[in-house]
PDB file of N, CA, C and O in Angstrom, chain B, residues numbered from 101:
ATOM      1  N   UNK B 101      69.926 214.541   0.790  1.00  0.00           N
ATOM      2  CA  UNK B 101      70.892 215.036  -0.154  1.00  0.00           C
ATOM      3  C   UNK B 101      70.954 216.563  -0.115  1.00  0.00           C
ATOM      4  O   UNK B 101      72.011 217.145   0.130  1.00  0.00           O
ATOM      5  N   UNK B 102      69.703 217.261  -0.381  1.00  0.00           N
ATOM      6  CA  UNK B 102      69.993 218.290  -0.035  1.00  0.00           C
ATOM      7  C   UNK B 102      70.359 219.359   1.172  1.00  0.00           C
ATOM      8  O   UNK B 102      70.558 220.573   1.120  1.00  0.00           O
ATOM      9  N   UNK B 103      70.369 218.361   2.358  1.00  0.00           N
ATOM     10  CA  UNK B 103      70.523 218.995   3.648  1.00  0.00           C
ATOM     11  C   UNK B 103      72.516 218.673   3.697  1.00  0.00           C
ATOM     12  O   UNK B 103      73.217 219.560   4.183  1.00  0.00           O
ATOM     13  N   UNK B 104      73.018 217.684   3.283  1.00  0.00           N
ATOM     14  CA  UNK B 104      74.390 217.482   2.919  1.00  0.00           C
ATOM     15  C   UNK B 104      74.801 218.275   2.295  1.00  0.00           C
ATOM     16  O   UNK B 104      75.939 218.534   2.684  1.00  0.00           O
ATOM     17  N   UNK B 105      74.395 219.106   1.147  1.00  0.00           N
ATOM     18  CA  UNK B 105      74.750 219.998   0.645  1.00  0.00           C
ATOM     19  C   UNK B 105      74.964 221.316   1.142  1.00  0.00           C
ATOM     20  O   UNK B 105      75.823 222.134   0.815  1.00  0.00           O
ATOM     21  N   UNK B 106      73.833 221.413   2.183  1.00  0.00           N
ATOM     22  CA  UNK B 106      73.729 223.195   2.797  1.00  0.00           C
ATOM     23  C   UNK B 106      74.791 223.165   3.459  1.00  0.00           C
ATOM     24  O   UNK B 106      75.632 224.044   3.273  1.00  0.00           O
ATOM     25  N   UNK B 107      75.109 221.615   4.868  1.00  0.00           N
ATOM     26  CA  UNK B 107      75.699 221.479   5.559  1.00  0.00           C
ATOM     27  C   UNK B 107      77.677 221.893   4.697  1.00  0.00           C
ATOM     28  O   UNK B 107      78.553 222.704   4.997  1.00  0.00           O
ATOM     29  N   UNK B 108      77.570 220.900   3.690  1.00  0.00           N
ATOM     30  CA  UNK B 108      78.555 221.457   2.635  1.00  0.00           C
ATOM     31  C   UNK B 108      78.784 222.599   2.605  1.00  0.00           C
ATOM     32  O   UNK B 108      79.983 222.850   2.730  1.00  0.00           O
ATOM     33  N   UNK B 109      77.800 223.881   2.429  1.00  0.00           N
ATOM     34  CA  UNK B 109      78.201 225.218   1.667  1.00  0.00           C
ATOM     35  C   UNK B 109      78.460 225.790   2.975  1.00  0.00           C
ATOM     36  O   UNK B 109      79.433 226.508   3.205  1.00  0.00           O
ATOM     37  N   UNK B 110      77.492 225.435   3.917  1.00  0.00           N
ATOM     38  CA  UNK B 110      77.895 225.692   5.344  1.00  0.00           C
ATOM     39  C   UNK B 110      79.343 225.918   6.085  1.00  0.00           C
ATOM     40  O   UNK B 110      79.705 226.868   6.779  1.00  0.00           O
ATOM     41  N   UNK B 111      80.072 224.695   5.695  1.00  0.00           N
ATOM     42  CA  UNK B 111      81.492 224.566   5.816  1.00  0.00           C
ATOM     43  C   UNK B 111      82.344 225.354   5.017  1.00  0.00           C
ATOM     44  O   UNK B 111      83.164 226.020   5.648  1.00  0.00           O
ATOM     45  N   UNK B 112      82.356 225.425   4.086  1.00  0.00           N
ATOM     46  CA  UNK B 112      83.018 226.318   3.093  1.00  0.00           C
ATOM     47  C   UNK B 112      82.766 227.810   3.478  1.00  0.00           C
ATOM     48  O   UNK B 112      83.831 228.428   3.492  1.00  0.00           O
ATOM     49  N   UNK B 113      81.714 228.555   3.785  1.00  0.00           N
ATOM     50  CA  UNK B 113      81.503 229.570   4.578  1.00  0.00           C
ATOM     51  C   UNK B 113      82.211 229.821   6.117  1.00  0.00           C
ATOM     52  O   UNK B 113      82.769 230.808   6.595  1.00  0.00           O
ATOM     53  N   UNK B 114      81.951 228.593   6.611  1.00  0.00           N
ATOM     54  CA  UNK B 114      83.080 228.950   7.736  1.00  0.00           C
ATOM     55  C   UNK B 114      84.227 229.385   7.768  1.00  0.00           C
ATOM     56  O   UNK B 114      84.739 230.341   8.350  1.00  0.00           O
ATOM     57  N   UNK B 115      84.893 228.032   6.591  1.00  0.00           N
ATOM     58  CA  UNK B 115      86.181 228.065   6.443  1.00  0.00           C
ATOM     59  C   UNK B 115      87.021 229.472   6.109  1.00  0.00           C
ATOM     60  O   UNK B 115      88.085 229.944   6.508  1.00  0.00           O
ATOM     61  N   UNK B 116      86.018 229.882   5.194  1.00  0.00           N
ATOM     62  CA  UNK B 116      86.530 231.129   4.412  1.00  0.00           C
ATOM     63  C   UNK B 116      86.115 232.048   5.308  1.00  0.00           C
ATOM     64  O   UNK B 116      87.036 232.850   5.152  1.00  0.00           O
ATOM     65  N   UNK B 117      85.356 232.588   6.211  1.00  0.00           N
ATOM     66  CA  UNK B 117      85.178 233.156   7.194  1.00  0.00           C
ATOM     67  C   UNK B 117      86.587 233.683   8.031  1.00  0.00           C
ATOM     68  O   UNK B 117      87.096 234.792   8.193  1.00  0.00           O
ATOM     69  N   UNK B 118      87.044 231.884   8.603  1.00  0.00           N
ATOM     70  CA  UNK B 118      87.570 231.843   9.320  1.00  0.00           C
ATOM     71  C   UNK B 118      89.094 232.142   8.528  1.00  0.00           C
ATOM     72  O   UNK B 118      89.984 232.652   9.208  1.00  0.00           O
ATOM     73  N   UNK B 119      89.257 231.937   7.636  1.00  0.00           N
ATOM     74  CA  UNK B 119      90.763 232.138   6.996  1.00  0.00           C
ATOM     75  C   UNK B 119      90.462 234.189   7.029  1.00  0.00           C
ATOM     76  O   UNK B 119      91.143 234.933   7.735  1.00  0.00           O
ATOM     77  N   UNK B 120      89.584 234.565   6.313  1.00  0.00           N
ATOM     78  CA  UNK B 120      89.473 235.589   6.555  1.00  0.00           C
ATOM     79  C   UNK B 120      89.549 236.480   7.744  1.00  0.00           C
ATOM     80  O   UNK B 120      89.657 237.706   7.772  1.00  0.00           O
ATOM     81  N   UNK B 121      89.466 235.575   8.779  1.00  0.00           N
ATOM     82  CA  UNK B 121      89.844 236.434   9.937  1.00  0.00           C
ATOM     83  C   UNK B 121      91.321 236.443  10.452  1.00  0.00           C
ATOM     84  O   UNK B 121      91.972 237.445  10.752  1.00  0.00           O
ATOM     85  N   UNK B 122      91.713 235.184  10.497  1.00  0.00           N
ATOM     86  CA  UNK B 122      93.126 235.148  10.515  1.00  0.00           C
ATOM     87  C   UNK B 122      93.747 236.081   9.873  1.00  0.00           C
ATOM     88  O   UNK B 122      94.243 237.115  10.320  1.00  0.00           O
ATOM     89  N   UNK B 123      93.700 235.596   8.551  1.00  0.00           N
ATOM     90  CA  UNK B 123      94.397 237.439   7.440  1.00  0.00           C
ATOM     91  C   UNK B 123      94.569 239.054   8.662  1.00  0.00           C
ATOM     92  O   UNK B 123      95.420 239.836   9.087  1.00  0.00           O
ATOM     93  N   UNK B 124      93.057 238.743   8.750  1.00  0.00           N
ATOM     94  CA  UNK B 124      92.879 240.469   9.404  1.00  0.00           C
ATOM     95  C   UNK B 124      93.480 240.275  10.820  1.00  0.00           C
ATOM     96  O   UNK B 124      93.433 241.218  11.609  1.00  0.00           O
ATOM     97  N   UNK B 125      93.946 239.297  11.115  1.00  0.00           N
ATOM     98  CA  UNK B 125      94.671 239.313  12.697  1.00  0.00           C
ATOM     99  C   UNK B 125      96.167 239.398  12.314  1.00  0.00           C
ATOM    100  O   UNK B 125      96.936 240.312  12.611  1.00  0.00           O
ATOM    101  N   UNK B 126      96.409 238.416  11.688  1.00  0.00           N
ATOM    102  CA  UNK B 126      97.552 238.741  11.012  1.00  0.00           C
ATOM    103  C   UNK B 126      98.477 240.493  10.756  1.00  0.00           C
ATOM    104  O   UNK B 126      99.484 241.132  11.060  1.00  0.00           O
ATOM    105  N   UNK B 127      96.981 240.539   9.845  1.00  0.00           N
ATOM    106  CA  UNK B 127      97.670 242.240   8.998  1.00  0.00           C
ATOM    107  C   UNK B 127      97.513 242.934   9.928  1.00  0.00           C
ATOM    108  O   UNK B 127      98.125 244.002   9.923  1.00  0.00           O
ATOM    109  N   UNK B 128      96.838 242.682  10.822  1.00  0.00           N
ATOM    110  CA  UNK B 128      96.735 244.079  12.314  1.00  0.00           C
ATOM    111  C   UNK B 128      97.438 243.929  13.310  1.00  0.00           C
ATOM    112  O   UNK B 128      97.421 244.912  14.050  1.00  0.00           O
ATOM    113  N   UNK B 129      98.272 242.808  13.758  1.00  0.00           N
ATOM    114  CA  UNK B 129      99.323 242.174  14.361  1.00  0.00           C
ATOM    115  C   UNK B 129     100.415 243.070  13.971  1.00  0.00           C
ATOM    116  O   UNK B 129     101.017 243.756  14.797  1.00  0.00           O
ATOM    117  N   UNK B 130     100.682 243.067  12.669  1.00  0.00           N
ATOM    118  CA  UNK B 130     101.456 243.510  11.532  1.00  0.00           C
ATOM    119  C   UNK B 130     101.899 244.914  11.840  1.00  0.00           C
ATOM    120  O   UNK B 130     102.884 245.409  12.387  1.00  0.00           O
ATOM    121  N   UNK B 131     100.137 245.639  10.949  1.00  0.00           N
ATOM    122  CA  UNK B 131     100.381 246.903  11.424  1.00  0.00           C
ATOM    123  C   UNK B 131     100.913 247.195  12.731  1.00  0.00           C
ATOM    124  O   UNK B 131     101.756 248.087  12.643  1.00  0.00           O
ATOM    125  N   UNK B 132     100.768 246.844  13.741  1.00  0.00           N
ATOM    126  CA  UNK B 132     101.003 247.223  15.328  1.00  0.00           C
ATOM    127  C   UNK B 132     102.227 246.825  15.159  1.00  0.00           C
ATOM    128  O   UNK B 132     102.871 247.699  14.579  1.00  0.00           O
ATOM    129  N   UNK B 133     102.812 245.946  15.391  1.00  0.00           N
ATOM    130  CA  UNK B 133     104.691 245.573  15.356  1.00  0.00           C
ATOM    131  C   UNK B 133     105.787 246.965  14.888  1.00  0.00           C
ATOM    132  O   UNK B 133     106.832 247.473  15.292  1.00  0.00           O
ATOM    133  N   UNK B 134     104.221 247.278  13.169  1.00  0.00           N
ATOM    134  CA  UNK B 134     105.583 248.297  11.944  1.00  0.00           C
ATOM    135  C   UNK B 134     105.406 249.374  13.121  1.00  0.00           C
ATOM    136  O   UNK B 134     106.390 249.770  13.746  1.00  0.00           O
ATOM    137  N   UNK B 135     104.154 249.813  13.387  1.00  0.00           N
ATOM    138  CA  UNK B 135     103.958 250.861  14.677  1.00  0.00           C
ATOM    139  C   UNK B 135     104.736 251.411  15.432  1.00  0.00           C
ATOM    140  O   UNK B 135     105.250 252.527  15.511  1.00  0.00           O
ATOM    141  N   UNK B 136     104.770 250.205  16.152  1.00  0.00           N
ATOM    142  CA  UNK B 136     105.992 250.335  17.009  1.00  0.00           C
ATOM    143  C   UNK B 136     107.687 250.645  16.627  1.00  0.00           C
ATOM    144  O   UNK B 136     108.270 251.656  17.017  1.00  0.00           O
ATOM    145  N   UNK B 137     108.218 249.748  15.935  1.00  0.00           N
ATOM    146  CA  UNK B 137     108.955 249.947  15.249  1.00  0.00           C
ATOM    147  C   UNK B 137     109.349 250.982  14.983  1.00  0.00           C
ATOM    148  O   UNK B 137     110.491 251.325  15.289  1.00  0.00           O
ATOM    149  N   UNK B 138     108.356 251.903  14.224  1.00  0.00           N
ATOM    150  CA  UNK B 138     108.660 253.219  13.381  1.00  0.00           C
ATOM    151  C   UNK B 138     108.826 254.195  14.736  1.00  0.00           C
ATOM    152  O   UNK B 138     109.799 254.949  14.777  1.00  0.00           O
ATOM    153  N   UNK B 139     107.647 254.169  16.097  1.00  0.00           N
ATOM    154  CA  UNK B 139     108.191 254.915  16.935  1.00  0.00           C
ATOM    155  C   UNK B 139     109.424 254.944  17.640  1.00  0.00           C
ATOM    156  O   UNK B 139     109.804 256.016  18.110  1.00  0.00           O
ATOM    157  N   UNK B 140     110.115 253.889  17.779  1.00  0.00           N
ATOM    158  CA  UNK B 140     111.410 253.665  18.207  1.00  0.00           C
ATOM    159  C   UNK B 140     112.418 254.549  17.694  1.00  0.00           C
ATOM    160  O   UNK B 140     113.262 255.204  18.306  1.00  0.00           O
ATOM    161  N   UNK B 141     112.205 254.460  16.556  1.00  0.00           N
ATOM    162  CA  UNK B 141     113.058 255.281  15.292  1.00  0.00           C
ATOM    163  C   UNK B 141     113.209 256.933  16.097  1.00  0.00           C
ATOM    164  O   UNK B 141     114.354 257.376  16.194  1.00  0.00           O
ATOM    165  N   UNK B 142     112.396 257.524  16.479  1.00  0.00           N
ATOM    166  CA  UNK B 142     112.580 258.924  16.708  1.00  0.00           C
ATOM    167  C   UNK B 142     113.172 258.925  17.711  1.00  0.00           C
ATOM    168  O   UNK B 142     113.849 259.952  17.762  1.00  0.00           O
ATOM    169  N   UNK B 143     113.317 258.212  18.721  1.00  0.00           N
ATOM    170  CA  UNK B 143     113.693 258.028  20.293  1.00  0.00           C
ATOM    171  C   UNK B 143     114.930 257.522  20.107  1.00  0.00           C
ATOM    172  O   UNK B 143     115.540 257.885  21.113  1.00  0.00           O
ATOM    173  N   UNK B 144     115.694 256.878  19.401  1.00  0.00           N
ATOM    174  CA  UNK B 144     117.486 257.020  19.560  1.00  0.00           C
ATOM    175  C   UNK B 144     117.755 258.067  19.131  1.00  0.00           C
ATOM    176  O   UNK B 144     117.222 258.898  18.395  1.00  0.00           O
ATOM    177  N   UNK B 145     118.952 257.922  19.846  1.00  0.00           N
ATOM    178  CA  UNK B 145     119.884 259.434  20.382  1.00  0.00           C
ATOM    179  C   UNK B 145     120.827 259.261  19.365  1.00  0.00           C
ATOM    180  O   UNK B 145     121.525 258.252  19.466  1.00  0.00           O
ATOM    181  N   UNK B 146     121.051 260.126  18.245  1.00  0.00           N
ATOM    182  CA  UNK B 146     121.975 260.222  17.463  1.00  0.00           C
ATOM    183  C   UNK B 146     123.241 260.892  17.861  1.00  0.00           C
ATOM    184  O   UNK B 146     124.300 260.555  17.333  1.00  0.00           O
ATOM    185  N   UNK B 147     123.189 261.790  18.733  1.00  0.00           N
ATOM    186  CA  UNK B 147     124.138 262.638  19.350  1.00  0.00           C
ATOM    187  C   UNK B 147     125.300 261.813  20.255  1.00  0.00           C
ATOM    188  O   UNK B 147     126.413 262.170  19.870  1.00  0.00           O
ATOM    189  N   UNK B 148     125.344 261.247  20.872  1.00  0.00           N
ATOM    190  CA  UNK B 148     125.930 259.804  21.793  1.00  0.00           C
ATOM    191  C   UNK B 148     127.116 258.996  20.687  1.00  0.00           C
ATOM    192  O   UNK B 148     128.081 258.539  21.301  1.00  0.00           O
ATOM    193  N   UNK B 149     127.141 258.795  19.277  1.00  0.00           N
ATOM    194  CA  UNK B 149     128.003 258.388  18.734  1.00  0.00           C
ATOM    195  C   UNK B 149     128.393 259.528  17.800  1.00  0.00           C
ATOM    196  O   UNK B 149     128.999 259.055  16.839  1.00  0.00           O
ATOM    197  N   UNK B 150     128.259 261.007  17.713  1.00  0.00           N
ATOM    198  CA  UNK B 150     128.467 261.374  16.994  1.00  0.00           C
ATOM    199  C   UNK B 150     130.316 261.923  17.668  1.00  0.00           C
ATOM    200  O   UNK B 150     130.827 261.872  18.787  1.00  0.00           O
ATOM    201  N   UNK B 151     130.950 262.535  15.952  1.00  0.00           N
ATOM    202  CA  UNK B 151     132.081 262.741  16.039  1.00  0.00           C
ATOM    203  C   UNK B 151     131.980 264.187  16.409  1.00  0.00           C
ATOM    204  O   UNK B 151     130.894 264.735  16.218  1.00  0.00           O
ATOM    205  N   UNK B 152     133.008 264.905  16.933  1.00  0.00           N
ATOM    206  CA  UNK B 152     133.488 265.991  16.968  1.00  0.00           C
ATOM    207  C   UNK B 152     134.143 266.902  15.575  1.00  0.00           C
ATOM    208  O   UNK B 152     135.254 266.760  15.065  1.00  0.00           O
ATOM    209  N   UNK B 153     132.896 267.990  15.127  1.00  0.00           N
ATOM    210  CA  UNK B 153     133.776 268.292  13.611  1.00  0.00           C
ATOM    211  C   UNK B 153     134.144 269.680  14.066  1.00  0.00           C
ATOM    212  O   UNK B 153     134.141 270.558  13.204  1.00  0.00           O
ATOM    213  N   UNK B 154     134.502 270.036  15.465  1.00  0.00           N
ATOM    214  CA  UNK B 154     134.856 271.451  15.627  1.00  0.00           C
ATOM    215  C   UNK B 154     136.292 271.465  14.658  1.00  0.00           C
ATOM    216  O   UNK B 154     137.110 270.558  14.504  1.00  0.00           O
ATOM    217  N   UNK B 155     136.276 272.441  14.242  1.00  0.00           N
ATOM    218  CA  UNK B 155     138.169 272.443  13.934  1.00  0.00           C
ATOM    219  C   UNK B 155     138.115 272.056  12.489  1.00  0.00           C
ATOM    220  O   UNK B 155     139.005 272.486  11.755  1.00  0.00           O
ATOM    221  N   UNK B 156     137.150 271.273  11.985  1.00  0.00           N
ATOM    222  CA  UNK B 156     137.120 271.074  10.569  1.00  0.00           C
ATOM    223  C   UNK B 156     136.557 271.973   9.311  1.00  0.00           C
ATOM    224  O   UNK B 156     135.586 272.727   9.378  1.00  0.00           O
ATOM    225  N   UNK B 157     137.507 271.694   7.958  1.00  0.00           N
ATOM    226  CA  UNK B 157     136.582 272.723   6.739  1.00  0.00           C
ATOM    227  C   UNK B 157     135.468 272.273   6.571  1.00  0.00           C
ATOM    228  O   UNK B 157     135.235 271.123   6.942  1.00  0.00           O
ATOM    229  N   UNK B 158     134.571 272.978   6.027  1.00  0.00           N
ATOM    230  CA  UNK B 158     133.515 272.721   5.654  1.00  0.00           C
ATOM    231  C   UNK B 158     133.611 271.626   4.782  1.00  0.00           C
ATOM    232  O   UNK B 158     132.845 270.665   4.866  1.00  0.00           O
ATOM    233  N   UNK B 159     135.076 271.772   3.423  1.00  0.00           N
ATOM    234  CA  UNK B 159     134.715 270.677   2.708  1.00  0.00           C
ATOM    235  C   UNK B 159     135.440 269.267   3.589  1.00  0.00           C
ATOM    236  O   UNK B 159     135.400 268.148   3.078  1.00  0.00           O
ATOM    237  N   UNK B 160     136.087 269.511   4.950  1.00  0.00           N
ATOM    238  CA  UNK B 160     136.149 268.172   5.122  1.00  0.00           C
ATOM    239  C   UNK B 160     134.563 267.985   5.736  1.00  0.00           C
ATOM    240  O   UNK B 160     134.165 266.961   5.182  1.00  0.00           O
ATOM    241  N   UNK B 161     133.641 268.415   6.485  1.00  0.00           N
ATOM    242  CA  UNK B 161     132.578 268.252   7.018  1.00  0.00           C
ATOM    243  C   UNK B 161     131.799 267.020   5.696  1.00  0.00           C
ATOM    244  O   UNK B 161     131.563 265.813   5.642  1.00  0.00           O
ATOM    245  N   UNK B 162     131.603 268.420   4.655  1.00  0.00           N
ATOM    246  CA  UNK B 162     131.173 267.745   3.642  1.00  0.00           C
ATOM    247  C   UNK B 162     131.241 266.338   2.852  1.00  0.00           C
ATOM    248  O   UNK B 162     130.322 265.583   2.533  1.00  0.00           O
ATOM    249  N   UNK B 163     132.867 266.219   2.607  1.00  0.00           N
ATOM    250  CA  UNK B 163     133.475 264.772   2.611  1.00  0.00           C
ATOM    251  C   UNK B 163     132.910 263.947   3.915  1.00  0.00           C
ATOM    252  O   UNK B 163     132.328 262.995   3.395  1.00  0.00           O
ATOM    253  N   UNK B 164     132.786 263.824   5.254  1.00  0.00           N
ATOM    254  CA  UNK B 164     132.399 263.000   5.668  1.00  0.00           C
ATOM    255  C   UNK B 164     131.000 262.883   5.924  1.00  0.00           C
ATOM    256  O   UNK B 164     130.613 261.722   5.797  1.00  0.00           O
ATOM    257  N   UNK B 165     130.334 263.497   6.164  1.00  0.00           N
ATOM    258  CA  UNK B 165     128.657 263.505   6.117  1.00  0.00           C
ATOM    259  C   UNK B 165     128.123 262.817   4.419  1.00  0.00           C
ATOM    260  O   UNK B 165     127.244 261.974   4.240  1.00  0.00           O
ATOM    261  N   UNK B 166     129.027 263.537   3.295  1.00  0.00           N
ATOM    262  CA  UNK B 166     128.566 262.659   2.087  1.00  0.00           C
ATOM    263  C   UNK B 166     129.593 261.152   1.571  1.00  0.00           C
ATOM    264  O   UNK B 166     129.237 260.381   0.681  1.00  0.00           O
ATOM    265  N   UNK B 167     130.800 261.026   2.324  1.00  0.00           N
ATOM    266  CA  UNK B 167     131.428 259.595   1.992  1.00  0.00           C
ATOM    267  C   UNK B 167     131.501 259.178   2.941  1.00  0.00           C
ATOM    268  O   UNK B 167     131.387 257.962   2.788  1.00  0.00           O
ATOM    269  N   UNK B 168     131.684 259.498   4.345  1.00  0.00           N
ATOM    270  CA  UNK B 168     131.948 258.984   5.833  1.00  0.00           C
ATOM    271  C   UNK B 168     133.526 258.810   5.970  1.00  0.00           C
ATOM    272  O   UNK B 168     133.993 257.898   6.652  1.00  0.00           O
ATOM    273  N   UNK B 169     134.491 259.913   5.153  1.00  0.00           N
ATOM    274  CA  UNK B 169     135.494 259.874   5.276  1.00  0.00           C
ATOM    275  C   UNK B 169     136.060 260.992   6.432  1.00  0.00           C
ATOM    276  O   UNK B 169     135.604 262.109   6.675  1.00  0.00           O
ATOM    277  N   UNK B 170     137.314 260.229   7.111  1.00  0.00           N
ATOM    278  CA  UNK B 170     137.778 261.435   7.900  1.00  0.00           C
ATOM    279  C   UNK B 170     139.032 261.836   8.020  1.00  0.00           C
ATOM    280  O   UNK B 170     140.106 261.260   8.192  1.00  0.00           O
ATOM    281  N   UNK B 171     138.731 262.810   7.910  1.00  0.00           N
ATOM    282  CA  UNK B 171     140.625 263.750   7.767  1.00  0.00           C
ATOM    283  C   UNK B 171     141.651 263.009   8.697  1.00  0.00           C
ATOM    284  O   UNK B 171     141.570 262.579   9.848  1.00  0.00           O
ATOM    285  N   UNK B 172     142.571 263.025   7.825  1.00  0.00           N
ATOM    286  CA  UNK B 172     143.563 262.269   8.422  1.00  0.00           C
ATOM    287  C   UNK B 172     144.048 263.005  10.213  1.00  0.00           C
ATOM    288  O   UNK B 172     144.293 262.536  11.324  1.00  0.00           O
ATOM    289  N   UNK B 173     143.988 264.131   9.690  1.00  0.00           N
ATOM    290  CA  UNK B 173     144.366 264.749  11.056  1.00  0.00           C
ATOM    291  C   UNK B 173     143.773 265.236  12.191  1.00  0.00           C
ATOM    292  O   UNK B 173     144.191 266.022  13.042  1.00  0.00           O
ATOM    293  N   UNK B 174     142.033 264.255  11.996  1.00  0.00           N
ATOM    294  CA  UNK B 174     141.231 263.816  13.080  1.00  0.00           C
ATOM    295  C   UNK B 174     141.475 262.851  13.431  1.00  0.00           C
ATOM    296  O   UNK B 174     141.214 262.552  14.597  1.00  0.00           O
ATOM    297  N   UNK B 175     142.080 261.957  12.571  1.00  0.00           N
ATOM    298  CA  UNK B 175     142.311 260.216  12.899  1.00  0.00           C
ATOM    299  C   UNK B 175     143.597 260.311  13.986  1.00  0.00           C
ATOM    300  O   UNK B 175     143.700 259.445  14.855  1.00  0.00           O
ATOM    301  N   UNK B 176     144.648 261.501  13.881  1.00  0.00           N
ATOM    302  CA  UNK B 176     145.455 261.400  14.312  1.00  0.00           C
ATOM    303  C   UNK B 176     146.810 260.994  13.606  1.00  0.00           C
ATOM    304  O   UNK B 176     147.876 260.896  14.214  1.00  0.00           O
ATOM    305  N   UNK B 177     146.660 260.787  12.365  1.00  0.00           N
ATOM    306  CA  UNK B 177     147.618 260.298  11.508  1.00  0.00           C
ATOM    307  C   UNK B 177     148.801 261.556  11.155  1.00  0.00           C
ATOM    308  O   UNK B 177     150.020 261.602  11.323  1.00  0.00           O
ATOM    309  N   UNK B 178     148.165 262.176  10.793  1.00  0.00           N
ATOM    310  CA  UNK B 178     148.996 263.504  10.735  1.00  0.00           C
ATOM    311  C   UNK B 178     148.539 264.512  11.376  1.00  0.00           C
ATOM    312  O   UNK B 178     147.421 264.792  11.808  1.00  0.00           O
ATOM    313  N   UNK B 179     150.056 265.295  11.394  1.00  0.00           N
ATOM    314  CA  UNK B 179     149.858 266.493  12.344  1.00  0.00           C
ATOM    315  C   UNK B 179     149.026 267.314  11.376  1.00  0.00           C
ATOM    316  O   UNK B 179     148.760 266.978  10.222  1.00  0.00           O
ATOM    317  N   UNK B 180     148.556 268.699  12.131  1.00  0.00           N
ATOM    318  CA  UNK B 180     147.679 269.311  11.495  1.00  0.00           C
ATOM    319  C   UNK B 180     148.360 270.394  10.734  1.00  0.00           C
ATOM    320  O   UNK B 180     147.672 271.085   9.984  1.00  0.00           O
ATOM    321  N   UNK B 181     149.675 270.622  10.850  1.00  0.00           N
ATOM    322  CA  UNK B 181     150.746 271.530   9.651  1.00  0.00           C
ATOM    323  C   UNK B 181     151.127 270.412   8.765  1.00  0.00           C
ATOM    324  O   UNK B 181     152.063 270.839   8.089  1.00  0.00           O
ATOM    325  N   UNK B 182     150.975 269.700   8.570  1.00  0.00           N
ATOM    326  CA  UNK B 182     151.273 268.765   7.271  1.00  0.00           C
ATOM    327  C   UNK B 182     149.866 268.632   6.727  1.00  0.00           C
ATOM    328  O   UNK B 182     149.889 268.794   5.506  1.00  0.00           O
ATOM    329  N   UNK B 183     148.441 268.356   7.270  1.00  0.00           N
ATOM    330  CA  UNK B 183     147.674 267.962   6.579  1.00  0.00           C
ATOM    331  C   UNK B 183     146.944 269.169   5.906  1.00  0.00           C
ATOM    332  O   UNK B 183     146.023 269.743   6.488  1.00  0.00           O
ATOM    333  N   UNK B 184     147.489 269.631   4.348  1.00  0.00           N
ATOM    334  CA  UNK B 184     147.161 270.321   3.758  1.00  0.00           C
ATOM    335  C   UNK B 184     146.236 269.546   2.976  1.00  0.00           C
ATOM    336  O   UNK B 184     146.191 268.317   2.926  1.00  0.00           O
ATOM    337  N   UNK B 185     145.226 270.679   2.142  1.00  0.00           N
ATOM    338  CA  UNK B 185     143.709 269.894   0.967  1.00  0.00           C
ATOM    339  C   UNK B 185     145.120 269.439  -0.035  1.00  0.00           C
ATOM    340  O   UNK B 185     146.104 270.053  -0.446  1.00  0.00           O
ATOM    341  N   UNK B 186     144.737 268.376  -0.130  1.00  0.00           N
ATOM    342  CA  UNK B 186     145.526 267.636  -1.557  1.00  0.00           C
ATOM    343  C   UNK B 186     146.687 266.373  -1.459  1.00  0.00           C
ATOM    344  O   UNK B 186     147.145 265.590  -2.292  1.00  0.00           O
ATOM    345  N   UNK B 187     146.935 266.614   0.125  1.00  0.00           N
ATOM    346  CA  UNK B 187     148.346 265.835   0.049  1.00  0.00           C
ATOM    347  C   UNK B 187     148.143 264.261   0.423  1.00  0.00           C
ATOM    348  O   UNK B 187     147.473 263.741   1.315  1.00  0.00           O
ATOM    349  N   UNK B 188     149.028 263.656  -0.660  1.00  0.00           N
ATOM    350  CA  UNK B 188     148.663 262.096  -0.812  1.00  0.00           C
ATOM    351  C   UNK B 188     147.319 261.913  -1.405  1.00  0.00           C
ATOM    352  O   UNK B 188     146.993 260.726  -1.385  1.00  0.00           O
ATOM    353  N   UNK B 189     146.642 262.511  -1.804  1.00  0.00           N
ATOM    354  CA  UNK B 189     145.686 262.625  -3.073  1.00  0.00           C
ATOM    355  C   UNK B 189     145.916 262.051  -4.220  1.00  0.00           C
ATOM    356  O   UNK B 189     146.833 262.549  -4.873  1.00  0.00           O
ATOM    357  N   UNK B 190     145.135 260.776  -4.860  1.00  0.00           N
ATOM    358  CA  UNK B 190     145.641 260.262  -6.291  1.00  0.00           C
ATOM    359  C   UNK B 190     144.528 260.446  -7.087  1.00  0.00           C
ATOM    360  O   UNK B 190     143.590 259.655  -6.988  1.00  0.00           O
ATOM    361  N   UNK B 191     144.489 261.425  -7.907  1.00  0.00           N
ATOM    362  CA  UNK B 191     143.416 261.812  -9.358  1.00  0.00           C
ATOM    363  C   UNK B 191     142.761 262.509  -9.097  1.00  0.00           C
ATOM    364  O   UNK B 191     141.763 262.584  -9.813  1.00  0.00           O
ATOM    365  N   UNK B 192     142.878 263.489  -7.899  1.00  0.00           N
ATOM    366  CA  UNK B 192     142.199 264.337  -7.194  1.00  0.00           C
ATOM    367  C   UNK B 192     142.071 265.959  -8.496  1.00  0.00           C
ATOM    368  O   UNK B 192     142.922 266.265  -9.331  1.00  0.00           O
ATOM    369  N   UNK B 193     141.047 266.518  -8.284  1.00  0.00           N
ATOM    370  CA  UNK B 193     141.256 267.629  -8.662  1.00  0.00           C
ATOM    371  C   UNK B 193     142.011 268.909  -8.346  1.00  0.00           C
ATOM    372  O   UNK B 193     141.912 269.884  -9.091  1.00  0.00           O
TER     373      UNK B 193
END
């Protein structure tokens, strides 16, 4: 009886051993993946999709870097003697 028992606590020590190691393979698996991941991040080329803001005001710069809006007369919509600050503007200041 009492050798069933050790053998018992025996097992339960493994077990939990062994779940415990998994965890730490797991979370270090983990860590290494976010690792990687995060280095990737510095290595795309942001420059490759960027737009051309030569020619633009500052506050259109501003408008698109803070809404991602773009002047009509980068889009090509209007010529650039019609596209004055304000026009076709609704509640604008």
């Amino acid at each position: 009886m009492v050798w069933s028992e050790g053998a018992k606590n025996n097992m339960e020590v493994k077990k939990t051993n062994t779940m415990l190691w998994i965890a730490i393979g797991v979370l270090f698996l983990s860590a290494l993946f976010l690792t990687y991941k995060a280095s990737a991040i510095g290595k795309t080329s942001v420059t490759s999709n960027a737009i051309d803001t030569t020619g633009w005001t500052t506050n259109e710069i501003m408008n698109y870097e803070m809404h991602g809006t773009i002047p009509a007369r980068a889009q090509g919509k209007v010529g650039a003697a019609s596209a004055s600050s304000g026009t076709g503007m609704v509640g604008g200041c």
